[in-house]
C-alpha positions in Angstrom: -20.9 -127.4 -67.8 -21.0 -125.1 -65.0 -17.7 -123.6 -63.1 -19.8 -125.2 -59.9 -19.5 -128.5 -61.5 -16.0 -128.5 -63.2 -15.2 -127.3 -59.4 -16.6 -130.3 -57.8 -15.3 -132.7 -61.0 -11.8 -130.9 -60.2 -12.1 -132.2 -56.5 -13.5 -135.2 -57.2 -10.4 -136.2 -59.1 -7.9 -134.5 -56.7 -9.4 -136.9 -53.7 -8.9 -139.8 -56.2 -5.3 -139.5 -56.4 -5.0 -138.6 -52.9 -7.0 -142.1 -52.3 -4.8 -143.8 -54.2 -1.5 -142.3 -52.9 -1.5 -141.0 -49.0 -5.4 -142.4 -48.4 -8.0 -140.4 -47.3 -9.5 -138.9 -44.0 -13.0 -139.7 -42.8 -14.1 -136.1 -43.6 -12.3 -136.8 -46.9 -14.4 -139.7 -47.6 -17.6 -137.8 -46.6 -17.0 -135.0 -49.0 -15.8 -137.5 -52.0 -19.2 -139.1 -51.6 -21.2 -135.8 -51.6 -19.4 -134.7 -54.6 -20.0 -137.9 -56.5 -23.9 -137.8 -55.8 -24.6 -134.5 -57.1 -22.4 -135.0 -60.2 -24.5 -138.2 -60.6 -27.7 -136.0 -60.1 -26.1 -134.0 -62.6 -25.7 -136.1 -65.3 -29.1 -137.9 -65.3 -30.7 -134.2 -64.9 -28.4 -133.6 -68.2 -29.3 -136.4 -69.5 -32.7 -136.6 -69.3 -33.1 -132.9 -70.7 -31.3 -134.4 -73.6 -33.3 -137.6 -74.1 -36.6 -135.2 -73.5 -35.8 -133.2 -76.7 -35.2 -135.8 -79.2 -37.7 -135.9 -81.8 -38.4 -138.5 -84.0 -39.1 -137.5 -87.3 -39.7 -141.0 -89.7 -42.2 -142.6 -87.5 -43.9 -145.6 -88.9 -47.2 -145.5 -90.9 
């Protein structure tokens, strides 16, 4: 994974235990939302390139 992405993953979990201690701000919210959606995007882009390279090799006759 990228720093970019471990940065956001980082975040993502540091507003999840903020959500679940003190609560969170509207701007808070926002950027927790943001971050979730492009790791999302993320992960099916990943996904997908993985998925895309699997060839099958004992096809039936």
């Amino acid at each position: 994974m990228s720093d970019n992405m471990d940065q956001n993953i980082e975040r993502i979990n540091e507003l999840a235990r903020k959500a679940k201690g003190v609560g969170l701000t509207d701007e808070e919210i926002e950027e927790r939302n943001e971050l979730r959606k492009k790791y999302i995007q993320a992960f099916r882009s990943s996904l997908k390139v993985q998925l895309d390279s699997i060839k099958f090799t004992d096809e039936e006759k």
